[in-house]
DSSP file (Angstrom, degrees, kcal/mol; ACC not computed):
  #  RESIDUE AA STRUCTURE BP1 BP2  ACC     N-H-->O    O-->H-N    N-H-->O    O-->H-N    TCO  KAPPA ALPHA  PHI   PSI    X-CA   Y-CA   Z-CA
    1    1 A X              0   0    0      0, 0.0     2,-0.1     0, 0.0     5,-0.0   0.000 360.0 360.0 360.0 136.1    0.0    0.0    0.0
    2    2 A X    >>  -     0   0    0      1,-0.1     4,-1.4     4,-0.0     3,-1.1  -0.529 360.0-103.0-100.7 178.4    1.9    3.3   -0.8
    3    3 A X  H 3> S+     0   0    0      1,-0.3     4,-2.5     2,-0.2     5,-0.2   0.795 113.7  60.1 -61.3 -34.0    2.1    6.0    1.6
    4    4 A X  H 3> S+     0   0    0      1,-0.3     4,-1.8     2,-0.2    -1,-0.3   0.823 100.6  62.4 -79.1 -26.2   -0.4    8.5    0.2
    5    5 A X  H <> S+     0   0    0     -3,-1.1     4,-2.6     1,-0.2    -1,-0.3   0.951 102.6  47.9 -71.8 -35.0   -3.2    5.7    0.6
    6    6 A X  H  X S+     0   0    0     -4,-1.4     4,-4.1     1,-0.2    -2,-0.2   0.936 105.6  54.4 -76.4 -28.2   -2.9    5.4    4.4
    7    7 A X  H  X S+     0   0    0     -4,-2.5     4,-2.9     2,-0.2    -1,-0.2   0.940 113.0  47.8 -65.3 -31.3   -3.0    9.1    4.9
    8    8 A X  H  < S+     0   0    0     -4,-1.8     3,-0.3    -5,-0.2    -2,-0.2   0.988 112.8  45.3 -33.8 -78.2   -6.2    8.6    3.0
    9    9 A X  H >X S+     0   0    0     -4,-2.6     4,-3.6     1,-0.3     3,-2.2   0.830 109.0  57.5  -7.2 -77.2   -7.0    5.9    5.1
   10   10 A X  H 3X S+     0   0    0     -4,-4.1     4,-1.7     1,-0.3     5,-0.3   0.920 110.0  41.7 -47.7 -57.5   -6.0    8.0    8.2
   11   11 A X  H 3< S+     0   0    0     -4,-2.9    -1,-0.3    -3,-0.3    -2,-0.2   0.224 110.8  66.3 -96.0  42.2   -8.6   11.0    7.4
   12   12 A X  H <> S+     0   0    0     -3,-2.2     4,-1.9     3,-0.1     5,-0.4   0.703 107.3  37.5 -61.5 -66.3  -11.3    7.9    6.4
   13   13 A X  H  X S+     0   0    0     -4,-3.6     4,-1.0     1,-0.3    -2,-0.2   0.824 112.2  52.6 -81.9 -21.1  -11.4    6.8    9.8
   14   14 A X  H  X S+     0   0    0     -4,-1.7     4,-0.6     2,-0.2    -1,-0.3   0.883 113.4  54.3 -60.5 -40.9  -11.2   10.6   11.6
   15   15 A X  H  4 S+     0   0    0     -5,-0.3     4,-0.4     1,-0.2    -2,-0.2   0.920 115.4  38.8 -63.6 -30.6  -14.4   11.0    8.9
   16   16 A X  H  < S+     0   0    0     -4,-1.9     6,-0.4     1,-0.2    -1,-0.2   0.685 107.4  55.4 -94.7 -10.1  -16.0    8.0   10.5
   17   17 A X  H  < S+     0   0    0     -4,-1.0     6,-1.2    -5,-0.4    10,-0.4   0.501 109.8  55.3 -98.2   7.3  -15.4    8.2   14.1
   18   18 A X  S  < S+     0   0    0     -4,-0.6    -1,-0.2    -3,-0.1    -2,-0.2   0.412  90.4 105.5 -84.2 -20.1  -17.0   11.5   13.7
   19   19 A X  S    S-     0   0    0     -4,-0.4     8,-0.2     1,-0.1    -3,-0.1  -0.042  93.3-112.4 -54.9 160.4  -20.3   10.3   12.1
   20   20 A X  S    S+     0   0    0      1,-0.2     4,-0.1     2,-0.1    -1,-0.1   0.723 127.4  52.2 -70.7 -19.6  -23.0   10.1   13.4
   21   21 A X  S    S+     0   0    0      2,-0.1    -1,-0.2    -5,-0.0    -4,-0.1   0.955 110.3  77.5 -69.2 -66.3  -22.1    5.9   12.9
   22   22 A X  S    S-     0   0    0     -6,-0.4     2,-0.6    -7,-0.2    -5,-0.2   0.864 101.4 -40.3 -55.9-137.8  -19.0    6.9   14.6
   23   23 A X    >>  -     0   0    0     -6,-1.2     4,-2.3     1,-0.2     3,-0.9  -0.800  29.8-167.0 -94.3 119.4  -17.8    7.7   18.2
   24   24 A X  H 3> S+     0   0    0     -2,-0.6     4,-1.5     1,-0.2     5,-0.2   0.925 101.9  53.9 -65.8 -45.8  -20.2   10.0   20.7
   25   25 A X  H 34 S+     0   0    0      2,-0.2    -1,-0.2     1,-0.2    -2,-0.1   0.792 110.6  47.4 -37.9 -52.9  -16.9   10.2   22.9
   26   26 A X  H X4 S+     0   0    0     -3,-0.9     3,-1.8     1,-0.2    -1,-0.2   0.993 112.2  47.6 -46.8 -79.2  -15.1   11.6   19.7
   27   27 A X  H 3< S+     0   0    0     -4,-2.3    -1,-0.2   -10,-0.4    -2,-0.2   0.531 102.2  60.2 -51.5 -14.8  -17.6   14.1   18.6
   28   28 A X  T 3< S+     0   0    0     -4,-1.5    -1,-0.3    -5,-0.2    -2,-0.2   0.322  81.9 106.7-102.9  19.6  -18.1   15.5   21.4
   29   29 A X    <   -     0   0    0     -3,-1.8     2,-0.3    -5,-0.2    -3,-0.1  -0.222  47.6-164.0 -66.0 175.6  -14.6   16.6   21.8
   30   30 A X     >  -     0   0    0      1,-0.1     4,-1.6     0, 0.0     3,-0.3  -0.909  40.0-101.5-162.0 173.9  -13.4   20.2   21.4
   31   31 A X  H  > S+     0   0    0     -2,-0.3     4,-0.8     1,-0.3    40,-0.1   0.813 122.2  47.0 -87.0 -40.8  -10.5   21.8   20.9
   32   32 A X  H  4 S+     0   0    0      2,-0.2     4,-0.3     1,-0.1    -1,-0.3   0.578 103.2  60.4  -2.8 -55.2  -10.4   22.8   24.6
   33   33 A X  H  4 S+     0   0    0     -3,-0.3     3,-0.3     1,-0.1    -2,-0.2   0.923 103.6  52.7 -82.8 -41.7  -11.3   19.4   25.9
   34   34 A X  H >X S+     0   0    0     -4,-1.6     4,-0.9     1,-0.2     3,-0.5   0.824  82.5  93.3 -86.4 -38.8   -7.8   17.7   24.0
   35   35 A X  H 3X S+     0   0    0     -4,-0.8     4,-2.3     2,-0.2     5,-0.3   0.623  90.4  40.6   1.2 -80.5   -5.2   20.4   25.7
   36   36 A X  H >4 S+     0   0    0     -3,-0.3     3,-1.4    -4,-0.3     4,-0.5   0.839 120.9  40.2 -40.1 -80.0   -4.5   18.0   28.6
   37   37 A X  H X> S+     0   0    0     -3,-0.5     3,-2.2     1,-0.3     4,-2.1   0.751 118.3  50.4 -76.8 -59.1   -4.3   14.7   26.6
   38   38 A X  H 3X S+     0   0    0     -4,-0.9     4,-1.4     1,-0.4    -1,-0.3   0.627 114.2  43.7-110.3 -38.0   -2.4   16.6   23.7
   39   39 A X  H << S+     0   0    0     -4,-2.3    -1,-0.4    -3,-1.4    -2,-0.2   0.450 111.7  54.1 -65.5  -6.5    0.2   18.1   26.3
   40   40 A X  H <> S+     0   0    0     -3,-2.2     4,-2.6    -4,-0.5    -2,-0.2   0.766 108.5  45.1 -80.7 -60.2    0.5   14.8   28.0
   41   41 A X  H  X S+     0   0    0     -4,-2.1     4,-1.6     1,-0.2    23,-0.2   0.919 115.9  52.0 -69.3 -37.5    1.4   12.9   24.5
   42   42 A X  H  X S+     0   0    0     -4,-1.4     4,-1.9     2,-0.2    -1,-0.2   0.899 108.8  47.6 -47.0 -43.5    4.2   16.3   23.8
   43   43 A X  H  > S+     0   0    0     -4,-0.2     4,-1.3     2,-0.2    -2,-0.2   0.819 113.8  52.9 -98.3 -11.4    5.9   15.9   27.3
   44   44 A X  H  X S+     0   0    0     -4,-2.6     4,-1.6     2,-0.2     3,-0.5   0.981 108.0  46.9 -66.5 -61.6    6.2   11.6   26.4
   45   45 A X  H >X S+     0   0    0     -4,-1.6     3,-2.3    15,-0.2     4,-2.0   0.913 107.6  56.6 -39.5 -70.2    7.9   12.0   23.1
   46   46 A X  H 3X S+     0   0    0     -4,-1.9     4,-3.0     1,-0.3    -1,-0.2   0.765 113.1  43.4 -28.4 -55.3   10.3   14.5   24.9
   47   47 A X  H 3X S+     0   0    0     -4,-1.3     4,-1.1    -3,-0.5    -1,-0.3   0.816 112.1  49.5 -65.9 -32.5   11.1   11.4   27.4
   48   48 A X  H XX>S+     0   0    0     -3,-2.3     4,-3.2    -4,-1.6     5,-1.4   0.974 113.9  46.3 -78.4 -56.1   11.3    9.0   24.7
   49   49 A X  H 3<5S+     0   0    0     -4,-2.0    -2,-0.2     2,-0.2    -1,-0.1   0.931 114.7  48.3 -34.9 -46.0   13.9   11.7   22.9
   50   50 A X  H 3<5S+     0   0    0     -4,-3.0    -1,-0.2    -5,-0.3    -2,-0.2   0.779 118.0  43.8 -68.9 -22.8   15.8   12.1   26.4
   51   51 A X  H <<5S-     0   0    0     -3,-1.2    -1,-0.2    -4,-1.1    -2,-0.2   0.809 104.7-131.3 -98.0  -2.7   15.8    8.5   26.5
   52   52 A X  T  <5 +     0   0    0     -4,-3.2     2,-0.9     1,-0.2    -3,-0.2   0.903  53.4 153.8  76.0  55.9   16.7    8.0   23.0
   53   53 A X     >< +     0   0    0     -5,-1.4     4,-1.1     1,-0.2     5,-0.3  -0.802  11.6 171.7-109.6  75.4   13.5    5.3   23.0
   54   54 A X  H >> S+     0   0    0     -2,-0.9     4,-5.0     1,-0.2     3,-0.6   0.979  74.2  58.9 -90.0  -9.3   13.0    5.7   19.3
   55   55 A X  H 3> S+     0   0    0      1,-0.3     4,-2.0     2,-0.2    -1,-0.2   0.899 115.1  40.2 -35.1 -42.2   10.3    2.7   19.5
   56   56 A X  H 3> S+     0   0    0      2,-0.2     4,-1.3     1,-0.2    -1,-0.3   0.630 113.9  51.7-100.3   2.6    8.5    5.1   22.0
   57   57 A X  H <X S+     0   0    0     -4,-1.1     4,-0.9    -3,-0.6    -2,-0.2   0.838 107.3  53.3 -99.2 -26.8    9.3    8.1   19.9
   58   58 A X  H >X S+     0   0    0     -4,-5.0     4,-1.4    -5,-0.3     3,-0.8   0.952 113.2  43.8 -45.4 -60.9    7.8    6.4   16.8
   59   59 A X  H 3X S+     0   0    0     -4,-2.0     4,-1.3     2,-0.2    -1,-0.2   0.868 115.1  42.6 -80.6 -22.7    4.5    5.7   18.7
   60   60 A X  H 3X S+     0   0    0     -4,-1.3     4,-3.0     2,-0.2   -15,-0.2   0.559 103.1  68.9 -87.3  19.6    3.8    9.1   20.6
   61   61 A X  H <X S+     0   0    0     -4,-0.9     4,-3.1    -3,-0.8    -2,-0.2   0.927 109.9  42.0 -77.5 -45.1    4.9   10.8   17.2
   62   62 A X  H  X S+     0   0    0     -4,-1.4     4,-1.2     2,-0.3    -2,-0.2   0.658 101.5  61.3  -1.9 -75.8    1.5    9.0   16.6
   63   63 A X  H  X S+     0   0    0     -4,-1.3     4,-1.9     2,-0.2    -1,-0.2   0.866 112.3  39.8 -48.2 -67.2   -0.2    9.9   19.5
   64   64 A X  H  X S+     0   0    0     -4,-3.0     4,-2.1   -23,-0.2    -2,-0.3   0.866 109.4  55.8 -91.1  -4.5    0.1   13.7   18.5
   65   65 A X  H  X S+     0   0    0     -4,-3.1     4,-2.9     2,-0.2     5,-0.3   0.945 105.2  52.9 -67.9 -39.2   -0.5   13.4   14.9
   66   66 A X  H >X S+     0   0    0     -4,-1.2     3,-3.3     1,-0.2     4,-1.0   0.794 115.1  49.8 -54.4 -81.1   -4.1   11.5   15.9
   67   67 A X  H 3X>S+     0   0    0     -4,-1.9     4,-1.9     1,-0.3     5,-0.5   0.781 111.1  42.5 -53.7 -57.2   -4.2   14.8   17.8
   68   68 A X  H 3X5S+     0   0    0     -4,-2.1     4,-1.3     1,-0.2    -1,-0.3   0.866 114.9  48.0 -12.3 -53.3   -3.3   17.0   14.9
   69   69 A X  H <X5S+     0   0    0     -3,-3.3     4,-2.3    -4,-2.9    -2,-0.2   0.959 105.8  66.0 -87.7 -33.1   -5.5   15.1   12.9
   70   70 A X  H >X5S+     0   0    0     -4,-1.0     4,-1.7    -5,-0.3     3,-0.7   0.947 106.4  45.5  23.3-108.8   -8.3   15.7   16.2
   71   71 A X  H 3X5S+     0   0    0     -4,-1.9     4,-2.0     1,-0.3     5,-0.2   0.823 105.7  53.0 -33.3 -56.9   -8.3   19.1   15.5
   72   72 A X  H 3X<S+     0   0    0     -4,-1.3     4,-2.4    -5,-0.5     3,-0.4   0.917 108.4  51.0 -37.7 -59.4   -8.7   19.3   12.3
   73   73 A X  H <X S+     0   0    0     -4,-2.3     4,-1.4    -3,-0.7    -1,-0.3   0.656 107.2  49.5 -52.2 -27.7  -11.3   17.4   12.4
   74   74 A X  H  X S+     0   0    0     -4,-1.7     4,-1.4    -3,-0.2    -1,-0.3   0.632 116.1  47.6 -86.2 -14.7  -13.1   19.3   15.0
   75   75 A X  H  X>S+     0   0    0     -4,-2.0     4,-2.1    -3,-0.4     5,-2.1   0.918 109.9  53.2 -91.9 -38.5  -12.3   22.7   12.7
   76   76 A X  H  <5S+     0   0    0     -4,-2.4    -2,-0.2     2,-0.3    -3,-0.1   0.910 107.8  49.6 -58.0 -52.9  -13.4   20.9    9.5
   77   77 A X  H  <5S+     0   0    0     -4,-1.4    -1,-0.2     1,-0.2    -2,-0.2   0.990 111.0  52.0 -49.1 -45.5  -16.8   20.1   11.5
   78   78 A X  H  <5S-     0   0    0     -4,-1.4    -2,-0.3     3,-0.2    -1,-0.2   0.849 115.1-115.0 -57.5 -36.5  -16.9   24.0   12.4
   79   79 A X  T  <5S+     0   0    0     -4,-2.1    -3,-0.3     2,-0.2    -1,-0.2   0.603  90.1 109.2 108.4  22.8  -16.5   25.2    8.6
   80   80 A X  S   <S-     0   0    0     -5,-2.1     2,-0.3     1,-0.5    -4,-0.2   0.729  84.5 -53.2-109.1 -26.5  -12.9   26.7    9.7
   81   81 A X        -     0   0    0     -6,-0.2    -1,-0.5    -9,-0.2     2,-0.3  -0.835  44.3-140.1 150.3 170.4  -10.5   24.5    8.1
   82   82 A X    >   -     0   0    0     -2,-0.3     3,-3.9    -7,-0.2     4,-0.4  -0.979  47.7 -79.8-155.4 134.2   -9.1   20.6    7.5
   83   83 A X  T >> S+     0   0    0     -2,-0.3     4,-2.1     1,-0.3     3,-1.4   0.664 120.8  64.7  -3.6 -60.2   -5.9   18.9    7.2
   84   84 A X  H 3> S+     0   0    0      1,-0.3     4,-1.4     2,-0.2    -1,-0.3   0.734 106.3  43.8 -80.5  -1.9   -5.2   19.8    3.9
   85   85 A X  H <> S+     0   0    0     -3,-3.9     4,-0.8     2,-0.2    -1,-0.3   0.627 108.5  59.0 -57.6 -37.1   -5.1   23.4    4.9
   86   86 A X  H <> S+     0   0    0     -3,-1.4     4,-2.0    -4,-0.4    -2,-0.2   0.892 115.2  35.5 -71.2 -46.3   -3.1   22.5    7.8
   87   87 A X  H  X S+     0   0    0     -4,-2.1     4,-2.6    -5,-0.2     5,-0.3   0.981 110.3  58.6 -74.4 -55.0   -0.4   20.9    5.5
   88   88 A X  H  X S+     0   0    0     -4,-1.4     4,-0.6    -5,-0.4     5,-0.3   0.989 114.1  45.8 -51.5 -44.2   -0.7   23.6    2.5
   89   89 A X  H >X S+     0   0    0     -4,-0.8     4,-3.0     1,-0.2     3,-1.3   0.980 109.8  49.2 -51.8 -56.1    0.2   26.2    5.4
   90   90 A X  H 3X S+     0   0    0     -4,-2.0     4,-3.0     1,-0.3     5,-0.2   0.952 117.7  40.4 -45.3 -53.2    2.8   24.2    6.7
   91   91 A X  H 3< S+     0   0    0     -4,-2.6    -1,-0.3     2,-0.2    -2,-0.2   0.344 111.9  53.3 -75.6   6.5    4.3   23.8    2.8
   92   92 A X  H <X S+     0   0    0     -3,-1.3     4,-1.9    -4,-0.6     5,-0.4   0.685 114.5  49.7-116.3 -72.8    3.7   27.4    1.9
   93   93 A X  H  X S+     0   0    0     -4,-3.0     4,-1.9    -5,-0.3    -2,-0.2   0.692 113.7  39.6 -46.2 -47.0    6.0   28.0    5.6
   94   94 A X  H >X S+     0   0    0     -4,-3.0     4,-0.8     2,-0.2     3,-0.7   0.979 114.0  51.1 -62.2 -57.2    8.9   25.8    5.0
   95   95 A X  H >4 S+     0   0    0      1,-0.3     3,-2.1     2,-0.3     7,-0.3   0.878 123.1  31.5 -60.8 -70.7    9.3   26.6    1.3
   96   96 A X  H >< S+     0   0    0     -4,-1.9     3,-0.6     1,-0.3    -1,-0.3   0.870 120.8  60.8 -68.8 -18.8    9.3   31.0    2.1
   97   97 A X  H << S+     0   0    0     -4,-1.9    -2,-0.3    -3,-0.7    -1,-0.3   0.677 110.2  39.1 -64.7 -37.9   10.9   29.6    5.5
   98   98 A X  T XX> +     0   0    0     -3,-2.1     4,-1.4    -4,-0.8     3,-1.2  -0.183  56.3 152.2-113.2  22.1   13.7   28.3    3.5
   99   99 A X  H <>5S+     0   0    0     -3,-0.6     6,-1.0     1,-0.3     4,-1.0   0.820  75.4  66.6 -41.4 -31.3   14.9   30.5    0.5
  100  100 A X  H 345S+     0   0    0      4,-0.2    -1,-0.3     2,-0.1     7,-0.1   0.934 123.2  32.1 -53.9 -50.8   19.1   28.9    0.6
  101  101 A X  H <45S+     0   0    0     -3,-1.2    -2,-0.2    -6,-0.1    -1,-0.1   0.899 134.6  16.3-122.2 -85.8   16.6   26.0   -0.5
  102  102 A X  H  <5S+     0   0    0     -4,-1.4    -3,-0.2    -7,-0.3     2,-0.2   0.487 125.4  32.2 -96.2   6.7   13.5   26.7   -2.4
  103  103 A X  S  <<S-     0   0    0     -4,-1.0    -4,-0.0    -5,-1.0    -7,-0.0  -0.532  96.4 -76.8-132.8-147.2   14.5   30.4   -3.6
  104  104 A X  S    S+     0   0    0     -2,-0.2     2,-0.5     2,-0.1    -4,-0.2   0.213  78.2 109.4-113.4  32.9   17.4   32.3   -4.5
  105  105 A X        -     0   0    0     -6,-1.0     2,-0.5    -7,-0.2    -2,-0.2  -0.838  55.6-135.1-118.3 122.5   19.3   33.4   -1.3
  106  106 A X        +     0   0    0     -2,-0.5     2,-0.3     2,-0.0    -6,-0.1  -0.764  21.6 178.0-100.2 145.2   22.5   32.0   -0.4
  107  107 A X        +     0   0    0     -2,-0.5     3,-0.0    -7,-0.1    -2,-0.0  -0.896   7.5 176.0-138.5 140.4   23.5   30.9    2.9
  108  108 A X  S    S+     0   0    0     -2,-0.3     2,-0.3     0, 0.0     3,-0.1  -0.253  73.0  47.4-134.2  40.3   27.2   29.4    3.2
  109  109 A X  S  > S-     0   0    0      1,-0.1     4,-1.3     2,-0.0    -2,-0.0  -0.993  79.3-121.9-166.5 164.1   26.8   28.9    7.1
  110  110 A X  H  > S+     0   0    0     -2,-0.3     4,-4.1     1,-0.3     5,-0.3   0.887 118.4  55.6 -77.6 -37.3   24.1   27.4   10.0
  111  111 A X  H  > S+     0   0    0      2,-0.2     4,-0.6     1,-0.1    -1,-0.3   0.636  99.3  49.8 -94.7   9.0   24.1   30.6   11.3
  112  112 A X  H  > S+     0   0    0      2,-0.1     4,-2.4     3,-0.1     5,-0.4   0.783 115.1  60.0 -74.8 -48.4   23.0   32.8    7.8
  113  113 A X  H  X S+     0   0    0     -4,-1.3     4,-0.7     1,-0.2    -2,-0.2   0.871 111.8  30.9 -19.9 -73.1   20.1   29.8    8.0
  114  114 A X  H  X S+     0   0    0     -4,-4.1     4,-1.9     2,-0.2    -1,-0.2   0.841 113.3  58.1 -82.7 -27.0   18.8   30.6   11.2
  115  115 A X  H >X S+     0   0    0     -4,-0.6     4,-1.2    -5,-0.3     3,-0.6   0.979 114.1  50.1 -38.7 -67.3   19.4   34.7   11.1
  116  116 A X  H 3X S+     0   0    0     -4,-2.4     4,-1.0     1,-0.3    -1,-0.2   0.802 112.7  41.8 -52.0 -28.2   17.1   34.2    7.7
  117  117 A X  H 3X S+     0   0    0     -4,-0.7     4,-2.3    -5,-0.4    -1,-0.3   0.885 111.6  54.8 -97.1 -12.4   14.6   32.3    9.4
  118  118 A X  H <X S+     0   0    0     -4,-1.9     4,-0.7    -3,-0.6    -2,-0.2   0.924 110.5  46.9 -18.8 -86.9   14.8   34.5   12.2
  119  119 A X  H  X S+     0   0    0     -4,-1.2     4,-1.3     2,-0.2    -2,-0.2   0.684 115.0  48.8  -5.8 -63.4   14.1   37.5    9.9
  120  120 A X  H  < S+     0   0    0     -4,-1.0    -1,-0.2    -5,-0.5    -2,-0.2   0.940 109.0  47.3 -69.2 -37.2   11.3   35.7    8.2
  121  121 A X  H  < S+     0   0    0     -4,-2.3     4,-0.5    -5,-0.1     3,-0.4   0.718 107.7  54.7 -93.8  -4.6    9.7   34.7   10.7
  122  122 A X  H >< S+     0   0    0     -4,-0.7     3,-0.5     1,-0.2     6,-0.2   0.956 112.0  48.7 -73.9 -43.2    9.7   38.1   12.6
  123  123 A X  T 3< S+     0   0    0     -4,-1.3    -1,-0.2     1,-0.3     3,-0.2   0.220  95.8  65.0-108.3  36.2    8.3   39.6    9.7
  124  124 A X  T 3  S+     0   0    0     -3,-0.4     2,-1.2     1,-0.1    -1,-0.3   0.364 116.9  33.2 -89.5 -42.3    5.6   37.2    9.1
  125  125 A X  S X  S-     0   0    0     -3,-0.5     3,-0.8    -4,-0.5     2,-0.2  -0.625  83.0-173.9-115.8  76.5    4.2   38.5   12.6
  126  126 A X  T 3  S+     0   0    0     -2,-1.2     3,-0.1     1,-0.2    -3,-0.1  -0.713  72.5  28.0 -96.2 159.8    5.1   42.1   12.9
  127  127 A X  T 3  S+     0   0    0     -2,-0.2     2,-0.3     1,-0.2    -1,-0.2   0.082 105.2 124.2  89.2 -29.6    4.3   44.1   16.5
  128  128 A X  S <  S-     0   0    0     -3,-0.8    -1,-0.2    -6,-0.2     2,-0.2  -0.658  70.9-136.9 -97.7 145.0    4.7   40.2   17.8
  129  129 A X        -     0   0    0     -2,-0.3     2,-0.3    -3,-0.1    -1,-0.1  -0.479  41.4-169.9 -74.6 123.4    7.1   39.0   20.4
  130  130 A X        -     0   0    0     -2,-0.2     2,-1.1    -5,-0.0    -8,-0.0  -0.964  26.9-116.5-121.7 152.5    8.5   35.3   18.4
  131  131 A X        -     0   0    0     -2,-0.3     2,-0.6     1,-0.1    -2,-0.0  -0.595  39.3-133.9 -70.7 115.7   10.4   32.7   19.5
  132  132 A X        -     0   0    0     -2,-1.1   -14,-0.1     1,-0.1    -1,-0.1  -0.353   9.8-111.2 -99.6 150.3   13.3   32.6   17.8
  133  133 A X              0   0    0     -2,-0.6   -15,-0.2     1,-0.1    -1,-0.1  -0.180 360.0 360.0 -56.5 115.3   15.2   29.9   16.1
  134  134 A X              0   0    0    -16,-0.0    -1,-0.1    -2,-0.0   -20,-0.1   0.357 360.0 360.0 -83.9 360.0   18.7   29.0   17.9
C-alpha cells in the first residue's frame, strides 16, 4: 500500500469516528477538551527523545498526529479548516521559510540559515514577540 493511501485511510477513519455511525466520545470533543491529553502525549515523546527510545518516539509521534488530525477534524466540522489546509500552510511555511533552499538566497553557514529564518519569521508577525530559532 503506498504511503499516500494510508494518509487517506488515516482522514477515512477521523471522517467515520466523527459520524454520526462513529464515536459519541469523539464528537463531542473540542478543541479545549484535548489540551491536557495533547500536552501529555508532547511531554512523552520529549522522554522517549531524552531517552533515545525511538520505538517510544515512533508511537507518541502518533499519539500527536491523531491529535493534529483531532483538531482538524473538529475545525473541519466547524467550517474553519481541514488537514489539507493544515499541510498547504505548513508547505507554503517551509518553502518562504527556506529560501538557501526553495529560492534564490545564499547561505554558506548554519548561522546565515537561522538569522534568515529569524528574519522571516519576525516579519511574518510584525508588532509580535517570536520565539526565535537558535
Amino acid at each position: 500500500m503506498d504511503k499516500n493511501t494510508k494518509f487517506v485511510e488515516l482522514k477515512n477513519i477521523f471522517n467515520i469516528l466523527h459520524s454520526r455511525r462513529g464515536c459519541m466520545w469523539d464528537r463531542q470533543q473540542t478543541h479545549k477538551s484535548l489540551i491536557r491529553d495533547l500536552r501529555e502525549e508532547v511531554d512523552e515523546f520529549v522522554s522517549a527523545v531524552k531517552k533515545n527510545n525511538y520505538r517510544n518516539m515512533q508511537e507518541e509521534l502518533g499519539d500527536i498526529l491523531l491529535h493534529v488530525m483531532f483538531n482538524a477534524q473538529i475545525a473541519k466540522k466547524q467550517g474553519k479548516f481541514d488537514i489539507e489546509k493544515v499541510i498547504a500552510g505548513l508547505i507554503n511555511k517551509l518553502k518562504r521559510r527556506h529560501p538557501h533552499v526553495f529560492g534564490k538566497v545564499r547561505a554558506s553557514s548554519t548561522r546565515q540559515i537561522i538569522a534568515n529564518w529569524n528574519r522571516i519569521k519576525e516579519g511574518e508577525r510584525p508588532g509580535k514577540t517570536v520565539r526565535r530559532h537558535k
